[in-house]
TORDO-142859 format. One record per residue (C-alpha): residue in one letter; chain; x, y, z. Coordinates in Angstrom, 2 decimals, decimal comma, m for minus. Each point is the difference from the previous one (the first is absolute). Example, Ala and Ser with C-alpha at 12.3 -4.5 7.8 and 13.67 -1.06 7.14 Angstrom:
2
{baza->a; lomi->A; c1->12,30; c2->m4,50; c3->7,80} $
{baza->s; lomi->A; c1->1,37; c2->3,44; c3->m0,66} $
***
This chain:
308
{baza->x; lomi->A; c1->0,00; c2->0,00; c3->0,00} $
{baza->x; lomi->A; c1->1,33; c2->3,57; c3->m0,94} $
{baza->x; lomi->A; c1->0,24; c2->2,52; c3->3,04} $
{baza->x; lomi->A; c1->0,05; c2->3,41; c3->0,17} $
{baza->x; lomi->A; c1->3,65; c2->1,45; c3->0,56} $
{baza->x; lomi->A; c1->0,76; c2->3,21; c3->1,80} $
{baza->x; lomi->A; c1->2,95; c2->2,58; c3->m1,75} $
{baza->x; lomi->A; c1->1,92; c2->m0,87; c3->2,60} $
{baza->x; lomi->A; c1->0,83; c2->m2,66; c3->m2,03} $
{baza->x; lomi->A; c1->1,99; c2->1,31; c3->m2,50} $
{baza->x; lomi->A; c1->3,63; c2->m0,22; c3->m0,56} $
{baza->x; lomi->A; c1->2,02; c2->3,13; c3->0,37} $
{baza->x; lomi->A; c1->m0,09; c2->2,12; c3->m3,77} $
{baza->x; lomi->A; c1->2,62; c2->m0,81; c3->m1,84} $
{baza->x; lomi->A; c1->1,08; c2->1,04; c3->m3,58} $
{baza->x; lomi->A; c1->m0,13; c2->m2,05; c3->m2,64} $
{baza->x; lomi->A; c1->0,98; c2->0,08; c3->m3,76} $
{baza->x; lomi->A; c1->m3,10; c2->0,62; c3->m2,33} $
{baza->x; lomi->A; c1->1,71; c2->m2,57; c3->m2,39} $
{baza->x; lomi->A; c1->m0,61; c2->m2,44; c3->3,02} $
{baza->x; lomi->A; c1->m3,73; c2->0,19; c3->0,24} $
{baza->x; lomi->A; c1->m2,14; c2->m2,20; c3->m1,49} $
{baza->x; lomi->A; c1->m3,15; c2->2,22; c3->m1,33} $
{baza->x; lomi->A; c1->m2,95; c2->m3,13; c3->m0,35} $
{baza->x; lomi->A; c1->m2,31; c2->2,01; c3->1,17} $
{baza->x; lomi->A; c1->0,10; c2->3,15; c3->m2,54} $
{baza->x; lomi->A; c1->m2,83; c2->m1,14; c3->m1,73} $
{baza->x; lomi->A; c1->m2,26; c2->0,71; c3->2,80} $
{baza->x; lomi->A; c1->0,75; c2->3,44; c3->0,31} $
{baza->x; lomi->A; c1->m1,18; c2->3,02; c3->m2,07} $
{baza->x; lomi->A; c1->2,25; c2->2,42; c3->m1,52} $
{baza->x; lomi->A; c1->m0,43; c2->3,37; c3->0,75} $
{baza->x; lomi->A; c1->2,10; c2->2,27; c3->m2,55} $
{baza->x; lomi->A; c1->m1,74; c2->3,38; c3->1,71} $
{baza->x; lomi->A; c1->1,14; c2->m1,30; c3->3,47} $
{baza->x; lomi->A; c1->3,39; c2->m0,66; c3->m1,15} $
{baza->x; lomi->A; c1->1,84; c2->2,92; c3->m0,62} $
{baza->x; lomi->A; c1->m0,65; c2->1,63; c3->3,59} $
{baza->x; lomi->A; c1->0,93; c2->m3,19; c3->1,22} $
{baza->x; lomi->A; c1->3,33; c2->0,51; c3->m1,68} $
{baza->x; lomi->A; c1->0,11; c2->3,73; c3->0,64} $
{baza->x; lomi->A; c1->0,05; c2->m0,89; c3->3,58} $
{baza->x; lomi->A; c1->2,52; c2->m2,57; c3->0,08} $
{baza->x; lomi->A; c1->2,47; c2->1,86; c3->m1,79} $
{baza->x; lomi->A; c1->m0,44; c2->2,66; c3->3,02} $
{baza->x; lomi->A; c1->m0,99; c2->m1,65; c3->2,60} $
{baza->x; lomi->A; c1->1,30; c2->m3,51; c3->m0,25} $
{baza->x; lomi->A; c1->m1,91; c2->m3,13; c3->0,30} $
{baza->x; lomi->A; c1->m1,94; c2->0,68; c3->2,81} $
{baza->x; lomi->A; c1->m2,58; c2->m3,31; c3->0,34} $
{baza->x; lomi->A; c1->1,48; c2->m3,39; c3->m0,56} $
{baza->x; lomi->A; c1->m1,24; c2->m2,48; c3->m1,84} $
{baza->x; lomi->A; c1->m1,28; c2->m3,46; c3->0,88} $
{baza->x; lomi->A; c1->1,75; c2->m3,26; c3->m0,71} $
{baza->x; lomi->A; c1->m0,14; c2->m3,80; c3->0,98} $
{baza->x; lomi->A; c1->3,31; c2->m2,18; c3->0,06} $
{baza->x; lomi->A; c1->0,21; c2->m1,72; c3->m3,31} $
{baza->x; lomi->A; c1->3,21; c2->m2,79; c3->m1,47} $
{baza->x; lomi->A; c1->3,18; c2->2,29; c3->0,93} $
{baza->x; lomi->A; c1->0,82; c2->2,88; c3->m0,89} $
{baza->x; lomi->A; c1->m3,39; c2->0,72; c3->m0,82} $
{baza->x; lomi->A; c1->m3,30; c2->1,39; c3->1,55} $
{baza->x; lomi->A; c1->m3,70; c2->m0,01; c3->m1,13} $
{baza->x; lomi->A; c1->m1,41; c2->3,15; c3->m0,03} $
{baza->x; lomi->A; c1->m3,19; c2->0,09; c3->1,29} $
{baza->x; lomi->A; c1->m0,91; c2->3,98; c3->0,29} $
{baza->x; lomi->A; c1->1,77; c2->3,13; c3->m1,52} $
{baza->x; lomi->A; c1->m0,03; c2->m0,53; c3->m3,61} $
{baza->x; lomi->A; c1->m0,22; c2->4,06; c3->m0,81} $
{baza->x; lomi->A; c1->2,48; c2->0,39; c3->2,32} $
{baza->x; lomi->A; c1->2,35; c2->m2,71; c3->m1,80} $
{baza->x; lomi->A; c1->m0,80; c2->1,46; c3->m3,31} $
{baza->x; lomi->A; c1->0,93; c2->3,79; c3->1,40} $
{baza->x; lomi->A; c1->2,88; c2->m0,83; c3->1,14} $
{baza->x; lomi->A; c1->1,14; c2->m2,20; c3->m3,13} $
{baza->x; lomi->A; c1->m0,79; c2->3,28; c3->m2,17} $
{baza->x; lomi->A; c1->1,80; c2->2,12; c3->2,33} $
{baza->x; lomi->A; c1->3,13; c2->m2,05; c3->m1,13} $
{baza->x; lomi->A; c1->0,15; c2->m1,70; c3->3,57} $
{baza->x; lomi->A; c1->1,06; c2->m3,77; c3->0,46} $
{baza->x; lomi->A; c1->m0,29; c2->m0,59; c3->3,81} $
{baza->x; lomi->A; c1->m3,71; c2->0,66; c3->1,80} $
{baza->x; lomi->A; c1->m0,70; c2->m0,20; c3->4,02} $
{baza->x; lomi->A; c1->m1,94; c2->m3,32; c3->1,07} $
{baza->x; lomi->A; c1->m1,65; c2->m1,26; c3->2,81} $
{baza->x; lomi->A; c1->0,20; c2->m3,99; c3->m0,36} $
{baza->x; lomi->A; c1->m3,35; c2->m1,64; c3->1,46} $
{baza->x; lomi->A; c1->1,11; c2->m3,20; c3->2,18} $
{baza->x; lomi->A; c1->m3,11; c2->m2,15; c3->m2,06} $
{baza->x; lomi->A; c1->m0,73; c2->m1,35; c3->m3,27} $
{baza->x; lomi->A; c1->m1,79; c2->1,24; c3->m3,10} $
{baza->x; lomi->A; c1->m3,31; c2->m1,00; c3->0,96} $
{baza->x; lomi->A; c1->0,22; c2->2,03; c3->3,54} $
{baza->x; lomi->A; c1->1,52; c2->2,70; c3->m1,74} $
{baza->x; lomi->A; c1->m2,64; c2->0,53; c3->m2,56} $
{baza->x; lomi->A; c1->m2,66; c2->0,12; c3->2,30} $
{baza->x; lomi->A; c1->1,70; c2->2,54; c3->2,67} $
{baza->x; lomi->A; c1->0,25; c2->2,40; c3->m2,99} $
{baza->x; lomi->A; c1->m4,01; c2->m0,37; c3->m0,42} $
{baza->x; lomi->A; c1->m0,70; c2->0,14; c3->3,97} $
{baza->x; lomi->A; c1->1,75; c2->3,28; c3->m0,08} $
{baza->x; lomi->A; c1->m2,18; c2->1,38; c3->m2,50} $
{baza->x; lomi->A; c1->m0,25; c2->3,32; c3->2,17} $
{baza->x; lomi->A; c1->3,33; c2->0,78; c3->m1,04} $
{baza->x; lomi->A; c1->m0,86; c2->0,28; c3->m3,76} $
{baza->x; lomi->A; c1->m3,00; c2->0,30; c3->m1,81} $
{baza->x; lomi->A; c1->0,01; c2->m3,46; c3->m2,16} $
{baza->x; lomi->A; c1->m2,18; c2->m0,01; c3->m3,29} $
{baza->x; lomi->A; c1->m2,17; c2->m2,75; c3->m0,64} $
{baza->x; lomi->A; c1->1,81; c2->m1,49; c3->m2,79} $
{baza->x; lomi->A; c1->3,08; c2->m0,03; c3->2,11} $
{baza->x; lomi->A; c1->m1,75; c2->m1,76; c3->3,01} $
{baza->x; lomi->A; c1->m1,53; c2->m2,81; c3->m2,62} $
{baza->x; lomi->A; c1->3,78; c2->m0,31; c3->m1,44} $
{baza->x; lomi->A; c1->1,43; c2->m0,93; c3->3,59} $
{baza->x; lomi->A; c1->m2,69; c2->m1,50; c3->1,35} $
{baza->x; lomi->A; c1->0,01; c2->m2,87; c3->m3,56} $
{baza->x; lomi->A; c1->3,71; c2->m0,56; c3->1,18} $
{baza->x; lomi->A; c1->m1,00; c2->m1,15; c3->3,16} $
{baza->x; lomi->A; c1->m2,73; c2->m1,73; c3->m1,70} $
{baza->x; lomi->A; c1->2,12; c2->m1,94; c3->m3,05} $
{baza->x; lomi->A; c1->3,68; c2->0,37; c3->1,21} $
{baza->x; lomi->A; c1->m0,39; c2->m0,43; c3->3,15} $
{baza->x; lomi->A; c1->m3,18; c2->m2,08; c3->0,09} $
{baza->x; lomi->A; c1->m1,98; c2->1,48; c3->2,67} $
{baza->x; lomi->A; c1->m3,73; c2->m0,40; c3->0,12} $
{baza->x; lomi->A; c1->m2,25; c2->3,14; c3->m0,25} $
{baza->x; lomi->A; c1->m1,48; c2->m1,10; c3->3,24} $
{baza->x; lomi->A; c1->3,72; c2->0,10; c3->1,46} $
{baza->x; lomi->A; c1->1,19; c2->3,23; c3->m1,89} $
{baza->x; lomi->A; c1->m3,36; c2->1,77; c3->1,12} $
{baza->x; lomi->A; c1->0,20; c2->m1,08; c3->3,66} $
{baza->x; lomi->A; c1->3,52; c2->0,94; c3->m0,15} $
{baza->x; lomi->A; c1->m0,95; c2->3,83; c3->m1,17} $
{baza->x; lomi->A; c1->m2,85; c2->0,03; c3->2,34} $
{baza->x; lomi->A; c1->m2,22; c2->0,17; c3->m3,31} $
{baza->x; lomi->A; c1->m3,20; c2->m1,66; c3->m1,02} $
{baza->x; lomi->A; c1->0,39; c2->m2,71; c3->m2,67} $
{baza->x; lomi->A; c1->m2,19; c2->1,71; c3->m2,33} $
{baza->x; lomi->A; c1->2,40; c2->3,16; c3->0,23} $
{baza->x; lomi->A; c1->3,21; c2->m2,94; c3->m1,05} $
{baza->x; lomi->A; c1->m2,57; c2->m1,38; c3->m2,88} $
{baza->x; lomi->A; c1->m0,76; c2->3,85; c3->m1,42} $
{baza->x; lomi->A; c1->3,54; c2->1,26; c3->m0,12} $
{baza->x; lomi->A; c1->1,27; c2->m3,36; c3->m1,78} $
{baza->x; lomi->A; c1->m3,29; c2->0,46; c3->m2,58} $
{baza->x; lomi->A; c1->1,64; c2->3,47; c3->m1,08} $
{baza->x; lomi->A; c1->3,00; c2->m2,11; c3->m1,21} $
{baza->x; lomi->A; c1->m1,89; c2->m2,82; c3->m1,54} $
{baza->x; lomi->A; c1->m2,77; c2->2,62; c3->m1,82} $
{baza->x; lomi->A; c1->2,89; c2->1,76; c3->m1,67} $
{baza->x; lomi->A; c1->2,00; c2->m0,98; c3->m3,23} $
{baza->x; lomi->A; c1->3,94; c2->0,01; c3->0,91} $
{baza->x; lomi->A; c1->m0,04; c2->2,91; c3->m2,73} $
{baza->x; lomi->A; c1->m1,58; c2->2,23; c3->2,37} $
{baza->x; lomi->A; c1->1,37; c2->m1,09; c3->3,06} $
{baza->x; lomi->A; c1->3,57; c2->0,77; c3->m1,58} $
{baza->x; lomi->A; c1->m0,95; c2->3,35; c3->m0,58} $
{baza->x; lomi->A; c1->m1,20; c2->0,54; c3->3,32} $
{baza->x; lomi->A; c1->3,74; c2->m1,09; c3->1,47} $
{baza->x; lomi->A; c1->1,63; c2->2,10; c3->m2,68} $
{baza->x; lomi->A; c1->m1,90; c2->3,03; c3->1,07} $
{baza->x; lomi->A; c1->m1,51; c2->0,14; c3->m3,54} $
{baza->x; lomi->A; c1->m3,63; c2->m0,46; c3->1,49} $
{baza->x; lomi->A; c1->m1,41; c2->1,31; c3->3,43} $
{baza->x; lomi->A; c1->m1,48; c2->m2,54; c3->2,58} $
{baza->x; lomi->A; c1->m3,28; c2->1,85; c3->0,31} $
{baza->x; lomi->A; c1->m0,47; c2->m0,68; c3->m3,70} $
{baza->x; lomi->A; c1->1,23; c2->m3,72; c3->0,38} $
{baza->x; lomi->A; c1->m2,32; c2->m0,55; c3->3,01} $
{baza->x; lomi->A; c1->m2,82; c2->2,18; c3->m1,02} $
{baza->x; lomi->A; c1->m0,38; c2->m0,20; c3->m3,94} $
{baza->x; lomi->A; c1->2,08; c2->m2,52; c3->m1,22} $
{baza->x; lomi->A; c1->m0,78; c2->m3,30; c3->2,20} $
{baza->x; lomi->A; c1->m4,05; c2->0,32; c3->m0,30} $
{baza->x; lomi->A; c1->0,83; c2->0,86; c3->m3,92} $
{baza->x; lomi->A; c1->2,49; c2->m3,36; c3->m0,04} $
{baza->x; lomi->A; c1->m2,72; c2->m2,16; c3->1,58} $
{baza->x; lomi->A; c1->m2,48; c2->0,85; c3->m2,97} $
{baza->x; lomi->A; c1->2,05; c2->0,35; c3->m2,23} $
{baza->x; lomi->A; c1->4,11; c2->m0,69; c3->m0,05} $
{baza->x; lomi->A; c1->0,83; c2->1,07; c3->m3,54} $
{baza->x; lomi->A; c1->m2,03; c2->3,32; c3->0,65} $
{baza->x; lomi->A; c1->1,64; c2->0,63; c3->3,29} $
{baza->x; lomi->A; c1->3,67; c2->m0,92; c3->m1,80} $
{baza->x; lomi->A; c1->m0,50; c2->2,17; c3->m2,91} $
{baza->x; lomi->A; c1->m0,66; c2->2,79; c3->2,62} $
{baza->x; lomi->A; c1->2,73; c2->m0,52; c3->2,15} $
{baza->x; lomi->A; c1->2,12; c2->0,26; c3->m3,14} $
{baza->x; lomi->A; c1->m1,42; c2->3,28; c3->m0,94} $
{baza->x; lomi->A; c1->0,12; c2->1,29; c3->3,61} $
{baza->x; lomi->A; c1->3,60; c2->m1,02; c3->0,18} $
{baza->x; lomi->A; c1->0,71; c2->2,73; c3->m2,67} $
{baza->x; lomi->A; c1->m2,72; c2->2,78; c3->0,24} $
{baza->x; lomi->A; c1->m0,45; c2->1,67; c3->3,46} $
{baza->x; lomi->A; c1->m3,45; c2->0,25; c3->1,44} $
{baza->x; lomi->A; c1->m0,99; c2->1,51; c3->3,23} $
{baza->x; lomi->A; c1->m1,80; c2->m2,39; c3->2,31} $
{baza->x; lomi->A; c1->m3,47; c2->2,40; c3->m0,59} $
{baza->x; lomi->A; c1->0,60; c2->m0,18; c3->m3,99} $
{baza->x; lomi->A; c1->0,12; c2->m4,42; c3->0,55} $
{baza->x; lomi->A; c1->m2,70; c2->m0,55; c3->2,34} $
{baza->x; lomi->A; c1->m2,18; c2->2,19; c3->m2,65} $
{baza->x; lomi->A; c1->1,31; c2->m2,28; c3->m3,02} $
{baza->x; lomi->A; c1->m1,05; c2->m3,23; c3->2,58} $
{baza->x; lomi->A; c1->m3,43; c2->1,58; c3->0,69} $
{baza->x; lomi->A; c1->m0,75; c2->0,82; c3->m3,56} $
{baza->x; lomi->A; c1->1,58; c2->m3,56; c3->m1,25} $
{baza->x; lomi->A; c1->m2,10; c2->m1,86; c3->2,83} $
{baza->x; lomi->A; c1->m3,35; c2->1,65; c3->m2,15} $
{baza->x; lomi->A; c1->1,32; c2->m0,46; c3->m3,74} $
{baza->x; lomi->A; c1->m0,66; c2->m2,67; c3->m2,11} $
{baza->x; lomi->A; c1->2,42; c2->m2,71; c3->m1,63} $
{baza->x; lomi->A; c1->1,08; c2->2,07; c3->m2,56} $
{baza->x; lomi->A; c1->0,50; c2->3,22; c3->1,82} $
{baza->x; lomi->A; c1->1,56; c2->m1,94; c3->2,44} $
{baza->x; lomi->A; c1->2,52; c2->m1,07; c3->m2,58} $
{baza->x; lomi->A; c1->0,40; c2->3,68; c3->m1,46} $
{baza->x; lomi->A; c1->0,68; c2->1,18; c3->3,63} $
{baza->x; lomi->A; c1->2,83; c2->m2,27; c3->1,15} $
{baza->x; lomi->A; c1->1,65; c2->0,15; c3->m3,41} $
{baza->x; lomi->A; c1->0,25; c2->3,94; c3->0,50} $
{baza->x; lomi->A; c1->m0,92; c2->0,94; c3->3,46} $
{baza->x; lomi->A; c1->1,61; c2->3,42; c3->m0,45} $
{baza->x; lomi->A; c1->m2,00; c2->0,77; c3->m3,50} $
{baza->x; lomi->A; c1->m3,11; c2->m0,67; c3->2,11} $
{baza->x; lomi->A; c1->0,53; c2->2,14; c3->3,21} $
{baza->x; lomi->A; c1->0,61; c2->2,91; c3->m2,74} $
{baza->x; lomi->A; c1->m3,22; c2->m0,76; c3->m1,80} $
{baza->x; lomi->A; c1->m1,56; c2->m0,40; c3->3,12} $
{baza->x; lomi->A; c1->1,48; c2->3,98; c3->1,10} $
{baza->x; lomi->A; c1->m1,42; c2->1,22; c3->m3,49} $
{baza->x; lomi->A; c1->m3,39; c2->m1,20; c3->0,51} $
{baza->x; lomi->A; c1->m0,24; c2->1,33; c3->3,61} $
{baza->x; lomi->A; c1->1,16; c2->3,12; c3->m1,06} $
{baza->x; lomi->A; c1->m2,14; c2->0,24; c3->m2,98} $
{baza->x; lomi->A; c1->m2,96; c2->m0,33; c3->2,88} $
{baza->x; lomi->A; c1->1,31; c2->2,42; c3->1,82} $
{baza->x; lomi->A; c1->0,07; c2->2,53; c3->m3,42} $
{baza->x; lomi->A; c1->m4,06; c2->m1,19; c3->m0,07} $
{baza->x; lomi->A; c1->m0,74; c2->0,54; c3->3,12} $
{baza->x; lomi->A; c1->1,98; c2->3,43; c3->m0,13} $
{baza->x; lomi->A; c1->m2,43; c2->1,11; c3->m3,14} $
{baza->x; lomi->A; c1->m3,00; c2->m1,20; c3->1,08} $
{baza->x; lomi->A; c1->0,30; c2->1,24; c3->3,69} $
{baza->x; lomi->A; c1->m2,51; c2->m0,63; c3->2,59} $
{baza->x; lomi->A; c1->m2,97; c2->0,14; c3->m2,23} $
{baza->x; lomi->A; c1->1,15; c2->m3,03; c3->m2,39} $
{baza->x; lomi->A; c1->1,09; c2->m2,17; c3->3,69} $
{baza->x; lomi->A; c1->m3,90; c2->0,88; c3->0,95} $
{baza->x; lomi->A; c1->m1,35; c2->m1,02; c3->m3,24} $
{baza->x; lomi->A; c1->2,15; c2->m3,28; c3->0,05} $
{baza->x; lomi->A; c1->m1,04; c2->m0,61; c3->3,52} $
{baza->x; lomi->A; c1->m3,40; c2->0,55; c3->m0,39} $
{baza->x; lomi->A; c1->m0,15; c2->m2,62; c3->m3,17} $
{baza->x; lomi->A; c1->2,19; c2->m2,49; c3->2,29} $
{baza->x; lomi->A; c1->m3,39; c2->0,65; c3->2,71} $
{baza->x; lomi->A; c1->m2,10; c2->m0,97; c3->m2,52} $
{baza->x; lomi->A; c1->1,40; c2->m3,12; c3->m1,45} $
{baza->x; lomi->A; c1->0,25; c2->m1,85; c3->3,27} $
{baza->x; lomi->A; c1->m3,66; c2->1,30; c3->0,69} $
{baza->x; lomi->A; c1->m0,72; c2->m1,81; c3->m3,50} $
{baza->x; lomi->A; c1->2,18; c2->m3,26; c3->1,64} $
{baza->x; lomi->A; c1->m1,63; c2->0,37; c3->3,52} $
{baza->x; lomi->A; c1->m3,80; c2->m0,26; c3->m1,58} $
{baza->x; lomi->A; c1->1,19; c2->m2,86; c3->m2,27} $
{baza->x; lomi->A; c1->1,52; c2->m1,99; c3->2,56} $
{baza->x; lomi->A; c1->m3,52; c2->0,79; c3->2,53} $
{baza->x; lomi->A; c1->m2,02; c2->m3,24; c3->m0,83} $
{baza->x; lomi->A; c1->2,71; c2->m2,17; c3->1,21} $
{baza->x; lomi->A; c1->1,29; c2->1,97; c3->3,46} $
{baza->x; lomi->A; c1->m4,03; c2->1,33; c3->1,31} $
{baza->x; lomi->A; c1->m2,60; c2->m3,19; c3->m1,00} $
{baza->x; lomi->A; c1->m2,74; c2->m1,79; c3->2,04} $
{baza->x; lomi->A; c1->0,73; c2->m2,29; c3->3,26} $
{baza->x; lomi->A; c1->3,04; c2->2,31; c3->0,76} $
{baza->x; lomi->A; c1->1,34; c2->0,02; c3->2,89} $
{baza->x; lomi->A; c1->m1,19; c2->3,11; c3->2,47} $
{baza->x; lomi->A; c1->4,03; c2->1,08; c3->0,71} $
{baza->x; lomi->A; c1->1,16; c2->m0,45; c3->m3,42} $
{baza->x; lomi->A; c1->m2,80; c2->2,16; c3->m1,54} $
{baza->x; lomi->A; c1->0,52; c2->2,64; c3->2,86} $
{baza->x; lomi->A; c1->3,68; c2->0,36; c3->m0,53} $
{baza->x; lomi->A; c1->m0,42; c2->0,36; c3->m4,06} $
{baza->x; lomi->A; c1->m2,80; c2->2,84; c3->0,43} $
{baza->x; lomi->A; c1->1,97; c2->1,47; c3->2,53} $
{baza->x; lomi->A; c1->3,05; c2->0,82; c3->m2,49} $
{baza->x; lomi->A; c1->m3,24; c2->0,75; c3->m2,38} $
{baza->x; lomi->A; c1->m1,01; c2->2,47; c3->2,20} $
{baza->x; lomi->A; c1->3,82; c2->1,44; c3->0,83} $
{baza->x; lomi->A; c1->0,20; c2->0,34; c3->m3,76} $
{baza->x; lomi->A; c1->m3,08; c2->1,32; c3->m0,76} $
{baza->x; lomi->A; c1->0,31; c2->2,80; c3->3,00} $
{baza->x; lomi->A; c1->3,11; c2->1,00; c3->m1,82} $
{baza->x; lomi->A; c1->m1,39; c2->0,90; c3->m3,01} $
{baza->x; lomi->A; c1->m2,87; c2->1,83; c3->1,44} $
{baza->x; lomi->A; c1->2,41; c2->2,47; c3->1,58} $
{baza->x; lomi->A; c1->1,89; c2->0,35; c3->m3,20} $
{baza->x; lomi->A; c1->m3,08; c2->0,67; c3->m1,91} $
{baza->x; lomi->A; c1->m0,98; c2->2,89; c3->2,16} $
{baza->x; lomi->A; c1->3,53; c2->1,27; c3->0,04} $
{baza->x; lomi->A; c1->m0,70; c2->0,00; c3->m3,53} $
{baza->x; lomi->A; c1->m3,34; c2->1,96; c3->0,00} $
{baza->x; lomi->A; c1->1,83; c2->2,49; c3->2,66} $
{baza->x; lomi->A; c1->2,99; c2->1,46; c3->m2,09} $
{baza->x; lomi->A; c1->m2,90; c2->m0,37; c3->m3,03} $
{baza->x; lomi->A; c1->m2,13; c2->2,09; c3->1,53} $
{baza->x; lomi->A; c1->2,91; c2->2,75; c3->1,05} $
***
């Protein structure tokens, strides 16, 4: 059974060569290019400040289980050597002290799913284990390893590379892979070359979620294309609405009124018939009566400014 380990545990830091460590767990981490450069800003002023994390590995090596941006900071700084603190357990420990201190870093949910499957596959722990372990629910274990297994590797490489955010991964992209892969790969490649703002993607995903099978296939081919269209046509609206001012928003109003009174009379027969129930029928003349009320007072706010 795995225990808990206090900090006290650690070895003293040490420095190691960066040649030395063995960097197996780089695919589970995110690259950050915008973090990056402060990062190195600060080291060539400052120094490395925070070590990293490593487990003892075949000599001279160590398996680096947390500070990858640091690593990579350093290595584009031109430094070789990078401070340590060596854990006294093995991988498996290791890995899951770096999720239980969560409050130390703000993990994304891709990132959490990556670790957590290496606990899973490499070093075959059950998802009842890993999630008593984390002090999680097993249906928290089962919905960060579905973001992994919902998403092509395509789009899970450009969410490592920094190419594609996590939000858009997590949000957009996984629901998008489960209906459709090809879509959501064909969108990930687009996205991995055009910028869009997380607003500008969750309004392609809303308007893709209501298109057809055609427009669907017109919108991931040229998601950019479509978000302009999209700008003309909502601007040409606005133009409309600018011309016809509020007398043309009354008029279209007032026509909207009257088709859903034409709607409301032809659906009557099958909400208001004989043997109703008493509360039913109450409750649907009630909103009658609500609606009707409202029109009387607009009618004689009509005869008022008429008559002045």
């Amino acid at each position: 059974m795995l225990a808990v380990w206090s900090m006290t545990e650690l070895t003293q830091l040490k420095t190691l060569e960066i040649a030395h460590l063995d960097l197996r767990y780089a695919h589970t981490r995110i690259r950050r290019p915008e973090a990056l450069l402060p990062l190195m800003r600060s080291l060539e002023k400052w120094g490395q400040l925070r070590p990293v994390s490593v487990v003892f590995s075949e000599p001279p090596c160590h398996v680096l289980v947390d500070g990858y941006l640091r690593v990579e900071a350093l290595r584009r700084c031109g430094k070789d050597i990078v401070l340590a603190e060596v854990w006294r357990c093995g991988e498996k420990e290791a890995l899951l002290q770096v999720l239980i201190r969560e409050q130390e870093r703000r993990w994304e949910a891709l990132e959490e799913a990556s670790l957590i499957r290496e606990l899973h596959d490499r070093h075959e722990l059950s998802q009842e284990s890993i999630a008593r372990l984390l002090g999680k629910d097993k249906s928290w274990v089962c919905r960060r390893l579905s973001l992994l297994s919902a998403l092509p590797e395509q789009v899970l490489d450009s969410v490592r590379n920094g190419h594609l955010s996590p939000w858009a991964a997590g949000r957009v992209l996984a629901p998008l892979a489960r209906a459709n892969p090809e879509h959501a790969t064909a969108l990930s490649r687009i996205l991995s070359q055009e910028h869009l703002s997380t607003r500008e993607l969750w309004e392609f995903f809303r308007h893709y979620q209501k298109a057809n099978r055609k427009q669907r296939q017109n919108m991931v081919l040229d998601p950019v294309l479509f978000l302009k269209a999209l700008r003309v046509k909502e601007e040409d609206g606005r133009t409309h609405c600018l011309k016809e001012g509020p007398e043309g928003k009354w008029l279209k109003d007032m026509k909207l009124v009257a088709h859903v009174l034409v709607r409301l009379a032809k659906a009557l027969p099958s909400v208001i018939y004989p043997g109703q129930g008493n509360l039913d029928r109450r409750l649907l003349l009630t909103a009658f009566e609500d609606a009707r009320s409202a029109f009387v007072s607009l009618e004689k706010l009509i005869q008022e400014v008429s008559a002045s």
